[in-house]
C-alpha positions, -999 to +999 in steps of 0.1 A: -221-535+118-205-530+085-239-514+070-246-493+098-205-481+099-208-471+060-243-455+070-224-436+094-203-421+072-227-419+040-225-381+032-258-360+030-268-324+028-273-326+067-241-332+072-223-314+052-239-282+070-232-295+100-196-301+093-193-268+073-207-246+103-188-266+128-154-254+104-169-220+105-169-216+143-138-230+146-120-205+124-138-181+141-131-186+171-099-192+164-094-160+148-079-172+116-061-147+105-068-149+067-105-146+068-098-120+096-081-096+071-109-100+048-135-088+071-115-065+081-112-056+039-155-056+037-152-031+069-131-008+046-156-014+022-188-007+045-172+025+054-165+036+022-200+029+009-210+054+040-194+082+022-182+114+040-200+121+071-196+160+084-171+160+116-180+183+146-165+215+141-141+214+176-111+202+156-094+221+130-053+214+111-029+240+111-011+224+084+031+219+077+022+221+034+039+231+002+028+263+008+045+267+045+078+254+032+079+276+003+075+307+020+092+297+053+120+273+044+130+237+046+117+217+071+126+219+106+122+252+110+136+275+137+117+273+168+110+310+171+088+303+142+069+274+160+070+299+189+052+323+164+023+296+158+018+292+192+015+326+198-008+333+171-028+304+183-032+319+216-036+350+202-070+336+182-083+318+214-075+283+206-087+260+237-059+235+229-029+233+208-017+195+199+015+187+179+018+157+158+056+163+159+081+154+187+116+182+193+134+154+208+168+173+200+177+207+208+174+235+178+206+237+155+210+268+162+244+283+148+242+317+165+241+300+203+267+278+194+292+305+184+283+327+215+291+299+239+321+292+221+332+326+224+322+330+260+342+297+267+370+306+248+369+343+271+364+322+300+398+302+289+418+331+278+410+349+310+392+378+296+369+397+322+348+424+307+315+430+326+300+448+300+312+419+274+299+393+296+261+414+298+262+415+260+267+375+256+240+368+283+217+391+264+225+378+229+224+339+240+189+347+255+180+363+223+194+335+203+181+306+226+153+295+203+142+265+223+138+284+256+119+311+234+098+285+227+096+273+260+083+304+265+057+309+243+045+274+253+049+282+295+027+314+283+000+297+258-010+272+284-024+251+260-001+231+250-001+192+240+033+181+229+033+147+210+063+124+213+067+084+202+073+053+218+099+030+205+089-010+205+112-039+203+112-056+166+122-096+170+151-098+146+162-058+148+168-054+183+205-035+175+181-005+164+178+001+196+214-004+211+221+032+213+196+040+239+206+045+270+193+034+304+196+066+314+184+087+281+154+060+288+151+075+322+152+112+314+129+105+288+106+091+311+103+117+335+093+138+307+062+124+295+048+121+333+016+147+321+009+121+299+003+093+323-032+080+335-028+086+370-060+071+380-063+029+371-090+008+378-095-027+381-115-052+386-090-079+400-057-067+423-034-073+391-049-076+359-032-088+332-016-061+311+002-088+286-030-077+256-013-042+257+011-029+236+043-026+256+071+003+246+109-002+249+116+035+258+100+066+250+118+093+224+101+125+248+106+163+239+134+182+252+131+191+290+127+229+286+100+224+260+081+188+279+080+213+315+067+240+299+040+222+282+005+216+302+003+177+291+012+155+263+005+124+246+025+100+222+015+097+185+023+062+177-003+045+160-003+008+152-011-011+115-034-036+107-015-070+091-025-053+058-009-017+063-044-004+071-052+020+101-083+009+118-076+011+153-060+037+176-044+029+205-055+051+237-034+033+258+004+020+258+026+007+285+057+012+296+076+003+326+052+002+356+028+029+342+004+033+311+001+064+287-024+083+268-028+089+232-021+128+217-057+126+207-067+115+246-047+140+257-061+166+238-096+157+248-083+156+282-071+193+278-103+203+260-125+195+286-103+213+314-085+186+325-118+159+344-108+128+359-090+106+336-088+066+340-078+034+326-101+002+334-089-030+326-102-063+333-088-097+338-083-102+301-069-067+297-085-029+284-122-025+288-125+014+280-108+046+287-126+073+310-127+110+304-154+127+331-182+114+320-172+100+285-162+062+283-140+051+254-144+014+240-117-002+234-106-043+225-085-056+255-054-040+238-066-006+246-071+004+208-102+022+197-120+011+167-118+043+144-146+058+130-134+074+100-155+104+087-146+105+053-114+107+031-083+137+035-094+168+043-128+161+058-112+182+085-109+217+075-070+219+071-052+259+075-017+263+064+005+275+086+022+299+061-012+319+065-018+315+098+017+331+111+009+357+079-025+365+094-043+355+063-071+329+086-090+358+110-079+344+146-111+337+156-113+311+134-095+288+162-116+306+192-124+278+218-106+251+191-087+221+191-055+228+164-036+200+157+000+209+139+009+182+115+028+182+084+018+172+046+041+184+024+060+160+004+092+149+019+076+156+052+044+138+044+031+111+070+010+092+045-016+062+059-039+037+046-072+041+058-106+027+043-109+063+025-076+068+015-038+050+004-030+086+013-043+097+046-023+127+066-013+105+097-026+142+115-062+136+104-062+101+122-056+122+153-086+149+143-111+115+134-104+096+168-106+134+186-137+134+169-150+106+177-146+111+215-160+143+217-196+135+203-194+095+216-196+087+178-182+049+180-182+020+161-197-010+183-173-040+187-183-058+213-183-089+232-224-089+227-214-088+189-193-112+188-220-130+205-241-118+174-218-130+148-216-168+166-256-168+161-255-154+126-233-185+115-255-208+130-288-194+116-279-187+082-262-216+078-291-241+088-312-220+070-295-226+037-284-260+046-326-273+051-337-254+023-316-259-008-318-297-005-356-292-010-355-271-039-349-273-074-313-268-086-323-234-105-347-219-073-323-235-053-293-212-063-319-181-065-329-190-032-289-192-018-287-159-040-315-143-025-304-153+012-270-142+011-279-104-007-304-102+019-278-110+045-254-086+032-273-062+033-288-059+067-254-065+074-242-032+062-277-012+071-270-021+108-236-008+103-250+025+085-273+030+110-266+019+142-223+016+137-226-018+147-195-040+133-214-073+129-192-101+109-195-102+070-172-125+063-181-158+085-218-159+076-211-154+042-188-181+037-206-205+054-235-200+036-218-200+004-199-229+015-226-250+021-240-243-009-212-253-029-210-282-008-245-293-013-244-285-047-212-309-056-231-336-036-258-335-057-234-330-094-213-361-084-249-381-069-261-374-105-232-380-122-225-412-102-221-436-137-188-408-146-157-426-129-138-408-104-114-385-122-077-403-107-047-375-111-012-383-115+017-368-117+026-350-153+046-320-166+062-308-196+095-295-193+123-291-220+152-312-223+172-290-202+149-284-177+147-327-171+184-327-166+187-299-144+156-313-120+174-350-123+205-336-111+185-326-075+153-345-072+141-326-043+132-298-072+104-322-082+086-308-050+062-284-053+073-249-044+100-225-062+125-201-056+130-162-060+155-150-088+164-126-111+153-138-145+143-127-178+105-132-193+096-127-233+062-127-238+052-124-276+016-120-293+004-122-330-014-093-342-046-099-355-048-131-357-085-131-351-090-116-386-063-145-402-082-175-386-114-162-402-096-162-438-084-199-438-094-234-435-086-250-403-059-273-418-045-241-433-049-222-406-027-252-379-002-254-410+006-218-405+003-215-367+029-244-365+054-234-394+052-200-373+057-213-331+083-238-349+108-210-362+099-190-330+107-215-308+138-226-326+151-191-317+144-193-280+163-225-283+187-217-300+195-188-271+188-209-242+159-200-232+133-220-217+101-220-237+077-222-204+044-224-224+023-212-253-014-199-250-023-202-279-007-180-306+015-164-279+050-176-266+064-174-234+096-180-229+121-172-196+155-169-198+184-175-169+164-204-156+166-233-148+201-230-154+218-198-143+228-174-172+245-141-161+234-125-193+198-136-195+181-105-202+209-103-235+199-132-245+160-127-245+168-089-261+185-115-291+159-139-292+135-111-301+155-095-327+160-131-339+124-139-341+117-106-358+141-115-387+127-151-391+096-135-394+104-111-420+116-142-440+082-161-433+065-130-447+080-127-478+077-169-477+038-167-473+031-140-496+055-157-524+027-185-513-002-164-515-010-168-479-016-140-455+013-127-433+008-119-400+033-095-374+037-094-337+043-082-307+069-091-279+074-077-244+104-082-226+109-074-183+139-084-157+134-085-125+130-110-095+106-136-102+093-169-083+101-203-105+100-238-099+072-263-100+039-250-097+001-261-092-012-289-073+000-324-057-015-339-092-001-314-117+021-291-114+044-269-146+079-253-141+075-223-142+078-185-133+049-160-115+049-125-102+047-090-110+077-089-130+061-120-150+028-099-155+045-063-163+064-085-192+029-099-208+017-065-203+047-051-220+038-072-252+002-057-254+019-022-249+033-022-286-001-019-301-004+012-284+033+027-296+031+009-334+062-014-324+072-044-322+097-051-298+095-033-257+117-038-232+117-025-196+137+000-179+148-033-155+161-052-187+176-019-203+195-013-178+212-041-183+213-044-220+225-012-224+258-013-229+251-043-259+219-029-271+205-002-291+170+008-279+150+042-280+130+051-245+094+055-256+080+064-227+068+063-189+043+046-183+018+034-153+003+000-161-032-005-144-033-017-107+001-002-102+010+034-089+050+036-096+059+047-139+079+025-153+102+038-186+099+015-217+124+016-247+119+003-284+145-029-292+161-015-322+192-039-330+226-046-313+254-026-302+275-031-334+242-013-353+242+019-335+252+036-364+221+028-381+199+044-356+217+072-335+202+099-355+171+085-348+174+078-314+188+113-305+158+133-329+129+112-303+153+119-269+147+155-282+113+156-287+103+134-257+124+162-232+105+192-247+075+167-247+079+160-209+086+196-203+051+207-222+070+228-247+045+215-271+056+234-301+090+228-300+084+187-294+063+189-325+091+198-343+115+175-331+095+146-336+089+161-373+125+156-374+122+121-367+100+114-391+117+128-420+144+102-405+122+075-403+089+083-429+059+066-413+073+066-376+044+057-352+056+069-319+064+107-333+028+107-351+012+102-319+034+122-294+025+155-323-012+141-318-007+139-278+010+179-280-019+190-305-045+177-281-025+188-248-019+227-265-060+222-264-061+210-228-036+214-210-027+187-185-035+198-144-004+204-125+016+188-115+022+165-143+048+144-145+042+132-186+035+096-176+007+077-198-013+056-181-023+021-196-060+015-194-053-021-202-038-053-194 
């Protein structure tokens, strides 16, 4: 019983791949959510590898830009100028007009106001003048911008005003306090062109709980909503990621559902055929317009298939639209969405193409792709697909690799999972068939790896099995502090605002090769002693070294108000024992070495990290990584010492420091300014002239008055003979008098390196 129990259980290759694809469907099936967002990540990446594919030419963007604002004001403008657009529209035979804006509020107009004031306060004083009161009619109808715009609309009849649904957020449900039951109803009644009048099912009351369900809608004004010939809500709903894959065609509210502005448009384009919602018992199955069906998933979203990054679609401003600049029959027997992209105004998405997508082109692409039936297959029948593909590929790798060689075994998993991938993405290239990446992938990789450690530890069996324990190595004063509340000995940390120094030698590559290895540890550890002593000495934790470099943190684990002074100190300290040990080891004859050090504030995570064996104390984040990348960025400026713009500011009162520059560290998009440590406070004598001679020369630098930076950095230098930093800003002016830099240019350097 015994022997056939432990037979039971003995592991082989077998079933480990039956185990492995057994995990595989379950997470599938499941729909686990991390794996999800990576297949939904390789579907970005399949459409990106697809490139630009030309759009139908139905759909054009009268465009809200830089331009429009310049020349016709701040955004909103008056209505009589949107009145203007639509006129011109309908002028150049545009077949339907959509607006990716909502005018949920009457026009602030000041010239109305003060008529009806003066006809009220005539009213009041008892003042009866026909011919007054025929001049106020005639100049509020002049002045009535919304109802000239009603007008233009009521006369265009080809309209599509967009409006927005508001949803209920668990946790922010006061947002929505001040909406009325009745504002909710009059808003209602104005989006009823926008309502699929015909539904279809295939039970007697299908379940509706997979759609997205609005709190109230936030409709046009009344003049403007009647006079329009339909409309559609813009909403459009994020992936967990921020990514817009999916539009939603359908969204309920109350007892009714709603169409899209791009469904509605369609709708429009194709004069207005029989429009329908089918759902089925687990919710959406497509959307019907005449003769076109729309897939959707059971929440009524349509896959989007994007056809390539911003401005695919041909984009018109509006500024030379309403000029007459764009021939009006360039929107003959069009669809012209209005939309804005002009900073301040700009609605900006993430889409596989773009982190900067005009929310308006989302509207052309899903136009677009109902027009010419261009969608991406997601189906139950692939899904179907996907359950087979982990089955097969998995047994496949599973039978084979146990039979081959480790070496043709690992081509062979190679070989399988490249050939995999890419019929994967030719069936998607060709046919627009989303078939899973991820699942298949993993699993065969999985297995694999699992078949592959089998065979390491079936090898290997005379190695003992490796047993952990528990081990860290914390400072003195991070042992008290963790005895004081045991529960810190968890794994896990906390988010605060702390203070990271990060410092480097320089070249000490070239110094190893020079001396013996004795010599070589005697100098390394006369060096990280003194060092260390000074982060000590200050407080600070010393969290680890890597080799030659030290990193310290500083307010943790006990609190310290003025963390990021004491790090600025420690620096400055270390820099003056190291002069000392310079002048020591050359007294010695031994090489000197000098460093670097990087300093950054700003919220990090610390506490105990790694694994239920091992685990440090700690600190991680991007405030952690911008401070080791700081320390790198003083090879590039000839300095020893930066801080950030997060620790300067709260230094800067005690601190002398010069701001060297902005800069955009790779991976990140936001600048951030950095500044040389020069000393303390009480020194600022010592370097004011030299700090106010580079703030000169940086401002003419930033404002590409080349010539005149040169000379203030010259000015510097005859300050401070030798200085770096003004060497190579007169090289960067030089070489940017040569070039110019394209506008706009905002004078941030961008660091190639971590």
């Amino acid at each position: 019983m015994n022997q056939k129990l432990k037979t039971l259980l003995q592991i082989t290759p077998l079933k480990i791949t039956i185990f492995v694809i057994l995990v595989a469907l379950a997470l599938f099936l499941s729909d686990f959510q991390f794996l999800r967002l990576v297949e939904l990540k390789t579907l970005d990446l399949r459409m990106a590898s697809r490139g630009k594919i030309a759009p139908g030419d139905e759909t054009v963007i009268a465009v809200i830009d830089e331009q429009s604002v310049s020349e016709l004001g701040r955004w909103p403008w008056s209505r009589t100028t949107i009145a203007r657009l639509v006129d011109q529209l309908k002028k150049g035979g545009a077949k339907a007009v959509g607006f990716d804006i909502v005018f949920s509020e009457p026009d602030d107009n000041t010239t109305l106001k003060t008529i009806n004031a003066l006809a009220a306060e005539m009213k009041k004083s008892g003042i009866s003048d026909s011919n007054v009161t025929r001049l106020l009619a005639k100049k509020r109808t002049a002045a009535d911008t919304d109802a000239i715009l009603a007008a233009s609309i009521h006369k265009a009849k080809n309209v599509t005003l967009g409006y927005f649904f508001h949803f209920p957020r668990k946790g922010h449900e006061k947002d929505l306090a001040h909406i009325t039951t009745q504002r909710i109803a009059d808003n209602a009644a104005r989006i009823e062109n926008s309502r699929y009048a015909m539904i279809n099912s295939t039970t007697d009351k299908p379940d509706d709980s997979y759609l997205p369900r609005a709190y109230a809608p936030e409709a046009n004004i009344s003049s403007l909503a009647d006079a329009a010939q339909n409309g559609g809500y813009f909403n459009m709903i994020p992936d967990s990621d921020g990514s817009y894959r999916w539009s939603p065609l359908v969204i309920a509210f109350g007892d009714n559902y709603y169409s899209s502005l791009a469904v509605s448009l369609v709708h429009a384009y194709l004069d207005f055929p029989a429009l329908s919602l089918n759902l089925e018992p687990y919710g959406a199955k497509n959307v019907g317009i005449g003769d076109i069906l729309i897939p959707t998933n059971e929440s009524g979203q349509l896959l989007i298939n994007y056809r390539g990054p911003p401005r695919t679609f041909l984009h018109y401003s509006v500024a030379d639209i309403l000029k007459g600049n764009i021939p009006p029959e360039t929107f003959a027997n069009k669809i012209v969405l209005v939309g804005a992209t002009a900073i301040g105004i700009y609605d900006l998405r993430v889409t596989p193409f773009s982190s900067t997508y005009p929310g308006v082109e989302i509207h052309a692409t899903v136009i677009d792709n109902i027009l010419h039936q261009n969608f991406l297959t997601h189906s139950s029948f692939t899904h179907f697909i996907d359950i087979c593909a982990i089955i097969f590929f998995g047994l496949a790798v599973g039978l084979l690799i146990p039979r081959l060689r480790p070496i043709s075994g690992m081509i062979a998993a190679f070989l399988m999972i490249a050939a995999f991938v890419a019929v994967n993405f030719f069936i998607f290239f060709r046919f627009n068939i989303w078939l899973n990446l991820v699942y298949p992938f993993v699993t065969m990789a999985m297995i694999y790896l699992g078949i592959t450690i089998y065979h390491y530890f079936k090898e290997e069996r005379e190695k003992k099995k490796i047993r952990g324990a528990f081990q860290y190595y914390l400072t003195a004063s991070v042992i008290n502090e963790m005895l004081k509340d045991p529960a810190k000995l968890k794994l896990g940390g906390d988010k605060k605002d702390l203070t990271v120094l990060f410092s480097d030698i320089r070249g000490f590559t070239a110094i190893s090769e020079k001396l013996t290895p004795e010599a070589l540890v005697a100098l390394l550890n006369e060096y990280l002693t003194a060092m260390t002593n000074e982060v000590f000495q200050h407080d600070g934790l010393l969290d680890k070294y890597m080799g030659d470099a030290i990193m310290a943190v500083f307010g943790a684990p006990i609190s310290q108000p003025d963390h990021a002074h004491r790090a600025c100190l420690t620096a400055l300290a270390m820099m003056k024992a190291l002069r000392q040990l310079q002048k020591k080891w050359k007294d010695e004859g031994r090489p000197a070495f000098d460093i670097g050090i990087g300093i950054n504030t700003g919220d990090m995570v610390v506490g105990n990290m790694g694994s239920e064996m091992r685990f440090d104390y700690t600190v991680m984040g991007d405030m952690v990584n911008l401070g080791s990348r700081l320390e790198g960025t003083n090879k590039e400026y000839g300095t020893n010492i930066i801080i950030s713009e997060f620790t300067y500011e709260k230094v800067k009162d005690s601190i002398c420091c010069r701001e060297l520059d902005g800069v955009r560290v790779k991976g990140k998009i936001k600048p951030v300014k950095i500044y040389e440590l020069l000393g303390e406070k009480k020194d600022e004598a010592n370097f004011k002239d030299l700090i106010d001679a580079f703030a000169k020369g940086l401002a003419r630098y930033r404002e590409g008055k080349w010539d005149e930076a040169i000379a203030a950095f010259q000015c510097v230098l005859d300050i401070r003979p030798g200085d770096f930093v003004s060497t190579m800003y007169m090289e960067r002016c030089n070489n940017l008098k040569e070039h110019p830099p394209a506008e706009p240019w905002d004078g941030v350097f961008v660091m190639t390196r971590k």
